[in-house]
C-alpha positions in Angstrom: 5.6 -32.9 13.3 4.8 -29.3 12.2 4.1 -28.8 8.7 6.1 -26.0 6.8 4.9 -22.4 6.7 5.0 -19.3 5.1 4.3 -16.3 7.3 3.2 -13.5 5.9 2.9 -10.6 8.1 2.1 -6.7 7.4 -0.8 -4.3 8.2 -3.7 -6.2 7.2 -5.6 -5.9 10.4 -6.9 -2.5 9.3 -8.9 -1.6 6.1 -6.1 0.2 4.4 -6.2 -0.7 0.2 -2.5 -1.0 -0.2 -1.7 -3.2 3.1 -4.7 -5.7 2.2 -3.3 -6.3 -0.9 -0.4 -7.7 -0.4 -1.1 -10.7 0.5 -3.4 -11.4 -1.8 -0.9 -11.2 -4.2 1.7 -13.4 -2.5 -1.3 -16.2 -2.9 -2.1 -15.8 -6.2 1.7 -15.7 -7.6 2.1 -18.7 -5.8 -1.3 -20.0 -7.3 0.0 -19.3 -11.1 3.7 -19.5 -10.8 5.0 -21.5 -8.4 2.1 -24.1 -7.1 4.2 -26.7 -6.2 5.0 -24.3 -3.1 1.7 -24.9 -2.1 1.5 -28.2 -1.1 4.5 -28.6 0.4 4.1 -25.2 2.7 1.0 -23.4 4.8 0.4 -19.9 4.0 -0.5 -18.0 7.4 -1.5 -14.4 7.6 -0.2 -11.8 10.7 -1.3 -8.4 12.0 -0.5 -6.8 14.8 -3.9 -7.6 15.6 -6.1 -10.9 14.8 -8.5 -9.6 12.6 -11.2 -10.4 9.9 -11.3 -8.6 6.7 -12.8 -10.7 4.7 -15.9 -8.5 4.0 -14.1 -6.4 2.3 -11.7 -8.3 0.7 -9.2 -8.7 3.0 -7.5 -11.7 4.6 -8.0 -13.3 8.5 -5.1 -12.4 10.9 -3.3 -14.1 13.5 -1.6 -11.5 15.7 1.7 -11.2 15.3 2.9 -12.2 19.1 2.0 -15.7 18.2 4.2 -15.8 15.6 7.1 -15.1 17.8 5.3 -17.1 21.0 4.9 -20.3 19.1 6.6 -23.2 17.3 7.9 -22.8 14.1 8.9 -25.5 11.8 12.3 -25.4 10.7 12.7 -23.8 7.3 10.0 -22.1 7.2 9.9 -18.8 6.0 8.6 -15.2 6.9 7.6 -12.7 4.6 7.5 -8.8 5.0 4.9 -8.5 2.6 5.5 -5.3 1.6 4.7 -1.5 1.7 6.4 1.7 3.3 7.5 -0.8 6.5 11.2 -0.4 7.2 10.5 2.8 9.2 7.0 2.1 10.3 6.6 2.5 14.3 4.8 0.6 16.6 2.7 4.2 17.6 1.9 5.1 14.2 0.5 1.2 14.0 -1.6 1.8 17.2 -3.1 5.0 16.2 -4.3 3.5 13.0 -5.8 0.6 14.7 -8.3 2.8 17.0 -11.6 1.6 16.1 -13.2 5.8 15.8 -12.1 9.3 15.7 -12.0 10.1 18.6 -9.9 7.5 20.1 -7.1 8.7 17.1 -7.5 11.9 18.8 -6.9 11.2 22.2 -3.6 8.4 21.4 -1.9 11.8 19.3 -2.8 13.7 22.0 -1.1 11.8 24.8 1.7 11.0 22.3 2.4 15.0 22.5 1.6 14.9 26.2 4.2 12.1 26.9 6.3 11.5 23.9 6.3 9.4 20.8 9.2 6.9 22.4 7.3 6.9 26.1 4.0 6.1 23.9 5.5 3.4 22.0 6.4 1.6 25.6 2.9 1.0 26.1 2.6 0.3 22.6 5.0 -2.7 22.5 3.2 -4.0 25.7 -0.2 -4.0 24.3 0.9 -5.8 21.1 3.2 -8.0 22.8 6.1 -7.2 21.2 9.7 -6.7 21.9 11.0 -3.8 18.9 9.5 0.1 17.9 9.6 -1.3 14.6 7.3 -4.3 14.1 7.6 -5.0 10.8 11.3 -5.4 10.6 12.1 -8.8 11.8 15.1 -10.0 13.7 16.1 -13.7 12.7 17.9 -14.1 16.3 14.9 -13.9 18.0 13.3 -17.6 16.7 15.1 -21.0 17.7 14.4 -22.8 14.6 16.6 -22.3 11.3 13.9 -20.0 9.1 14.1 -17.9 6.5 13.1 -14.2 6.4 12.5 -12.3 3.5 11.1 -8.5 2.4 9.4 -8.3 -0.6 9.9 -4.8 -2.4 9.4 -2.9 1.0 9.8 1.0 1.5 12.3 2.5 3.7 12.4 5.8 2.4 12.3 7.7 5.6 15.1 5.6 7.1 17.4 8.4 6.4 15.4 10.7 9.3 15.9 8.0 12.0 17.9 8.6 14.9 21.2 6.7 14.1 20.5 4.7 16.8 16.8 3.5 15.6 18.9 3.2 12.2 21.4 0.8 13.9 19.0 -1.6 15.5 17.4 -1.4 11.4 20.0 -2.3 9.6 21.6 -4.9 12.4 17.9 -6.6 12.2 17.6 -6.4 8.5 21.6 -8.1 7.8 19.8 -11.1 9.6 17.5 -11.8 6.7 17.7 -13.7 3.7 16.5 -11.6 0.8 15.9 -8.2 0.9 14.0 -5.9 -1.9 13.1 -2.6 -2.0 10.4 -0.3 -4.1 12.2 2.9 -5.0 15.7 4.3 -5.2 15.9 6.0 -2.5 15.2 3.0 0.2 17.9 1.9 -2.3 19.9 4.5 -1.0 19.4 3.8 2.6 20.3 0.7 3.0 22.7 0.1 0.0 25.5 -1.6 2.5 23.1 -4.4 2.6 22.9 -4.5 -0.9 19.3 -5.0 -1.7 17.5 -5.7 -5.2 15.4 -2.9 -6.8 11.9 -4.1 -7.7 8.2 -2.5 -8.4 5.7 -2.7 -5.5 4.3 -6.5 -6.1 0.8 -5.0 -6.0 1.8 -3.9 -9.6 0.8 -7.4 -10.7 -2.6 -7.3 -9.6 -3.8 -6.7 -13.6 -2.7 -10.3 -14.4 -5.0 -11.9 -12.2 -7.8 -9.6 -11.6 -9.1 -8.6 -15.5 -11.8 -6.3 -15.4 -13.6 -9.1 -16.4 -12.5 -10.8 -13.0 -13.5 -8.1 -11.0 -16.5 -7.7 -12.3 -17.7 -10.6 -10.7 -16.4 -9.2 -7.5 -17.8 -5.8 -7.3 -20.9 -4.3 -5.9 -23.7 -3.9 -7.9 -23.6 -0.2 -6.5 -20.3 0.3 -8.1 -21.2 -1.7 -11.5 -24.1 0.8 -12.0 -22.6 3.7 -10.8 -19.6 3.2 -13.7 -21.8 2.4 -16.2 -23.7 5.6 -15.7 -21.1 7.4 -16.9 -21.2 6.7 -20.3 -18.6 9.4 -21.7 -16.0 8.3 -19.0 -14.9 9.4 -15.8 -11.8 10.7 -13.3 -11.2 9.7 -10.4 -9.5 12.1 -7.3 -8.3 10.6 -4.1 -7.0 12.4 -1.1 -6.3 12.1 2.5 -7.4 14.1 5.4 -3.9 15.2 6.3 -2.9 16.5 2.5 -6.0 18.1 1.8 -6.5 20.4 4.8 -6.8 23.7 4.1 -6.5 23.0 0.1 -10.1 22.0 -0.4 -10.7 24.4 -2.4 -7.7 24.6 -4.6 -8.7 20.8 -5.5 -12.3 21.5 -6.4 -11.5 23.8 -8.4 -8.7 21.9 -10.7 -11.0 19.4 -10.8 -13.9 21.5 -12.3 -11.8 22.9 -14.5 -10.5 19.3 -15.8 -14.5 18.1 -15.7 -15.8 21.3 -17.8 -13.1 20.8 -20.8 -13.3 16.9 -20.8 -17.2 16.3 -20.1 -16.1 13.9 -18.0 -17.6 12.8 -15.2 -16.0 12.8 -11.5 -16.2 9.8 -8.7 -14.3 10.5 -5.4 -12.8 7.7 -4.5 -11.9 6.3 -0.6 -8.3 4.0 -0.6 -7.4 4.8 2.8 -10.0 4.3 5.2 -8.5 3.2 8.0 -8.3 5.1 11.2 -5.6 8.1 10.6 -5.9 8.3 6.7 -9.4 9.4 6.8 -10.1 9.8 2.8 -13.7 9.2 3.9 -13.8 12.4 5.6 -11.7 14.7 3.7 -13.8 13.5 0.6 -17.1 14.3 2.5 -15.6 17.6 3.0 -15.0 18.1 -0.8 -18.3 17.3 -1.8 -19.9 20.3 0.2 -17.9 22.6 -2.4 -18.5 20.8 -5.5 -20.6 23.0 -7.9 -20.8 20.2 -9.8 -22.3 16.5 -9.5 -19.7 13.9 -8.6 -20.1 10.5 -7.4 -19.4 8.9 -4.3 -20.0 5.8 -2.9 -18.5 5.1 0.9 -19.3 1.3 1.4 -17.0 -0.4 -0.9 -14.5 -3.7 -1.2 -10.9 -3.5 -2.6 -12.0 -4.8 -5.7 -14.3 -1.9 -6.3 -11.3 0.4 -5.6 -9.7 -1.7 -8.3 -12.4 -1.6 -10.9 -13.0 2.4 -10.1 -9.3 2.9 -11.2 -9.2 0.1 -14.2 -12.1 1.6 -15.8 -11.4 5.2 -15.3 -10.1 8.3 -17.6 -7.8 9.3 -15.0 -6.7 9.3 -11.6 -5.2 11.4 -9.3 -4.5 11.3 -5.3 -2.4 10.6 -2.5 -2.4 7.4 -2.4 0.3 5.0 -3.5 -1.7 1.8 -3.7 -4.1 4.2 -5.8 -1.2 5.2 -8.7 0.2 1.8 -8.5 -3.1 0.3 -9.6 -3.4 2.9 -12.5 0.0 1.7 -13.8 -1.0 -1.8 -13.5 -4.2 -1.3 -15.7 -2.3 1.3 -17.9 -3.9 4.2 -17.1 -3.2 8.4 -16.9 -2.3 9.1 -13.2 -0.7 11.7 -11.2 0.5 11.8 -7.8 -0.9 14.6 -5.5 0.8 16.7 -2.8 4.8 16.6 -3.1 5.1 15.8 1.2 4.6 12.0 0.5 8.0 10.9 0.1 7.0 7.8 -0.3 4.7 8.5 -3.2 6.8 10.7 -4.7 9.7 8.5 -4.4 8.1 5.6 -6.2 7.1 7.7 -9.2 10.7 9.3 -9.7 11.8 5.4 -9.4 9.2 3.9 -11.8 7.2 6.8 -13.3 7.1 7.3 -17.3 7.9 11.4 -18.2 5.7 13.9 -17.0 4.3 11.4 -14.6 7.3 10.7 -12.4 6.9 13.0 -9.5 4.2 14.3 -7.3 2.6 17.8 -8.0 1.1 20.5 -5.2 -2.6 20.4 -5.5 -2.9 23.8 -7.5 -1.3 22.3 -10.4 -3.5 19.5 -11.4 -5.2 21.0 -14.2 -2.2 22.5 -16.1 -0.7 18.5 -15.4 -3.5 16.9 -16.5 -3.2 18.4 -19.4 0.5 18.0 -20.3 -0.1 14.1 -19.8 -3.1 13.6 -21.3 -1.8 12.8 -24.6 0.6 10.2 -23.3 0.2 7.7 -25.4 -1.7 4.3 -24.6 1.0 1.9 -25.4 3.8 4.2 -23.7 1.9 3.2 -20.7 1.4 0.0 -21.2 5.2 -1.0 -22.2 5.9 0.6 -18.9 3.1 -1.9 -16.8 4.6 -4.9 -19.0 8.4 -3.9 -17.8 7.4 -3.9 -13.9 5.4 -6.6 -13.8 8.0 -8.8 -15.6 10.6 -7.2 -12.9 7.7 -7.5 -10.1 7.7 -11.6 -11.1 11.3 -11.8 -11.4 11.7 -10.6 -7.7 8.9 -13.0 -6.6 11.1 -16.0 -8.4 14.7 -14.5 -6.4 12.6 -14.6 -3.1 11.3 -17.7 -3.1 14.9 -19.4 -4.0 15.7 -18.9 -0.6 13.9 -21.6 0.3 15.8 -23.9 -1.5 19.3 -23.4 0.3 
C-alpha cells in the first residue's frame, strides 16, 4: 500500500530565488507547526523538469509528468506552492528553463516566427503535459480522491487572458480544495471562486532563518564582504528586461543615495535563471559606476537572504527580494511600475510611502521620503503578515482532514 503524500509542485527546477523558496517553507511550517503531518504523509517536490538545486539551496525535483503518470494514494494532497502561477504558460516555463543565452534567444525568436500558442504545442509535448498552464491543476484528471490546494498564488494578469484561456482557469481552479491568493487584484480575478487573501508564505522565512541561522549557511565570501562594510550598506536589484535603456538613470540615483548616506552599495543577483538575467543587467551597471560597489555572482539563497537581512535598504525588481525586506523589517522600494505583480503586492501589503512601485528616476527623492519610517512601523507590519501568512498555512492543511 502507498503511503500518503504531499505534492508540492512549482518552478523549482530553475535557480529563480522566489520559486526555490517556497518549498522550503512548506517543510519547515510543517517542521514547527504542524509535525504530526509529517509522519503520517511524504513530502515530494515537482518541476517541470527533474532537477537538483541543492547547491544552491534549492530542493530535488521529480518532473511533473510523473506526478500525473503514476499512482497516487488516495487522500493525498497537491500543493501549488505558490508565486505569480495562475497565468504562467507552459512557453514562458520553457524559455526559462534553456540552459544559456543563446538558446533563450533562439525559443523567443521562433515563438515570434510561429506563435506563442503554436510554440506552446511543442511545449506541452516536451514536458509531457496535457494544459498551457502547468501550474494550475485540474482535479478531474487523477483517479484517486486527492486534495488540491494553492497556497497564496498570483493571478494578477488573469484579467489579460483570452476569455477562453480564462475559462479553462477558473473551470480547473473550482476543482480544488482551497484556494489563496497574494494581492487584491488576483482577488479581483477570481472572486466568483471566492478565495482567501493572504501574504506570500515566503514572508515567514524570518522565523526560521535568524540572521543567526543564516549565518551558518552563507559563504564565507558573503560573510566578509558584509562585514567590510562597517557603516552599512544598500542593496539594488534589477532585471535585464526593466533596466534596458535606464542604466544610467539608476546609477545615478544610487550615487546620489550612496554620497549623502556614506553607505556602501552591493548589487545584488535574485533572478538568475535563464530570462531574468539580473546577472547580466547588473554586469552592465557596474561598467558605469563611478563609484565602488560590491558584487558577488556565485551565491546560495541564503546569501540572498542575509544580503537583504543585514542591509540599510533595498530596492529592485524583484518580488521575492521586497518580500524578504519585509520579513526582516527592513526599508524597501519596488522598482519599475510595469511589474504588476510587484506592484500589486505592495499596494495589497505595503506600509505608506512604500506601497507601490516607482519609475527608476525616482529612487533617490523616494528613498528619502521613507527613510525615516520608523523601525517598529515596519516591524508591526512583518508581525501582521506572518501571523496571516500562518493562519493561511493552518486553513490549507484542514483540508486534509475532511
Amino acid at each position: 500500500m502507498l503511503k500518503k503524500s504531499i505534492n508540492i509542485i512549482g518552478a523549482f527546477d530553475r535557480y529563480n530565488y522566489g520559486d526555490l523558496l517556497f518549498p522550503i517553507i512548506i517543510e519547515k511550517y510543517l517542521e514547527r507547526y504542524n509535525s504530526p503531518i509529517l509522519e503520517e504523509y511524504d513530502l515530494e517536490y515537482y518541476g517541470l523538469v527533474e532537477s537538483d538545486l541543492s547547491m544552491v539551496g534549492g530542493k530535488k525535483t521529480k518532473p511533473l509528468k510523473d506526478l500525473y503518470n503514476n499512482p497516487i494514494e488516495k487522500h493525498s494532497l497537491i500543493i501549488v506552492s505558490g508565486g505569480e502561477v495562475l497565468a504562467a504558460r507552459i512557453s514562458s516555463m520553457d524559455v526559462d528553463l534553456s540552459p544559456n543565452n543563446f538558446t533563450t534567444i533562439i525559443k523567443k525568436i521562433i515563438i515570434k516566427l510561429i506563435g506563442r500558442r503554436n510554440f506552446e504545442k511543442f511545449s506541452m509535448k516536451r514536458f509531457f503535459v496535457n494544459t498551457r498552464f502547468p501550474w494550475v491543476v485540474d482535479k478531474r484528471n487523477f483517479s484517486t480522491n486527492i486534495y488540491v490546494a494553492y497556497n497564496a498564488v498570483g493571478g494578477s494578469i488573469l484579467n489579460t487572458l483570452i476569455a477562453k484561456e480564462l475559462s479553462q482557469i477558473k473551470n480547473a481552479l473550482k476543482t480544488s480544495d482551497y484556494i489563496s491568493v497574494r494581492d487584491e487584484k488576483s482577488m479581483q480575478n477570481i472572486e466568483e471562486l471566492k478565495p482567501s487573501l493572504a501574504p506570500d508564505s515566503a514572508i515567514i522565512m524570518s522565523e526560521f532563518f535568524q540572521v543567526e541561522v543564516l549565518e551558518t549557511k552563507i559563504s564565507n565570501t558573503v560573510k566578509e564582504a558584509v562585514s567590510s562594510c562597517s557603516d552599512g550598506y544598500i542593496c539594488i536589484q534589477t532585471n535585464l528586461c526593466s533596466i534596458r535603456s535606464k542604466e544610467l538613470e539608476l546609477v545615478e540615483q544610487v550615487e546620489k543615495i550612496a554620497k549623502d548616506t556614506g553607505l556602501k552599495v552591493v548589487l545584488l543577483p535574485i533572478g538568475i535563471a535563464a530570462n531574468h538575467d539580473d546577472v547580466i543587467a547588473l554586469k552592465n551597471l557596474i561598467k558605469l559606476f563611478k563609484i565602488d560597489v560590491i558584487y558577488i555572482e556565485d551565491i546560495n539563497i541564503y546569501d540572498i537572504m542575509y544580503f537583504i537581512a543585514k542591509s540599510g535598504f533595498f530596492a529592485g525588481t524583484s518580488l521575492h527580494g521586497v518580500i524578504t525586506s519585509m520579513s526582516y523589517a527592513i526599508p524597501h522600494i519596488g522598482l519599475n511600475k510595469d511589474i504588476p505583480k510587484l506592484d500589486n503586492y505592495l499596494r495589497t501589503w505595503g506600509v505608506s510611502g512604500q506601497d507601490h512601485c516607482i519609475d527608476f528616476n525616482e529612487l533617490y527623492e523616494s528613498y528619502n521620503n521613507i527613510k525615516d519610517i520608523p523601525k517598529q512601523k515596519l516591524i508591526e507590519n512583518k508581525d501582521e503578515m506572518i501571523a496571516l501568512s500562518l493562519k493561511n498555512f493552518d486553513s490549507l492543511f484542514m483540508c486534509l482532514d475532511k
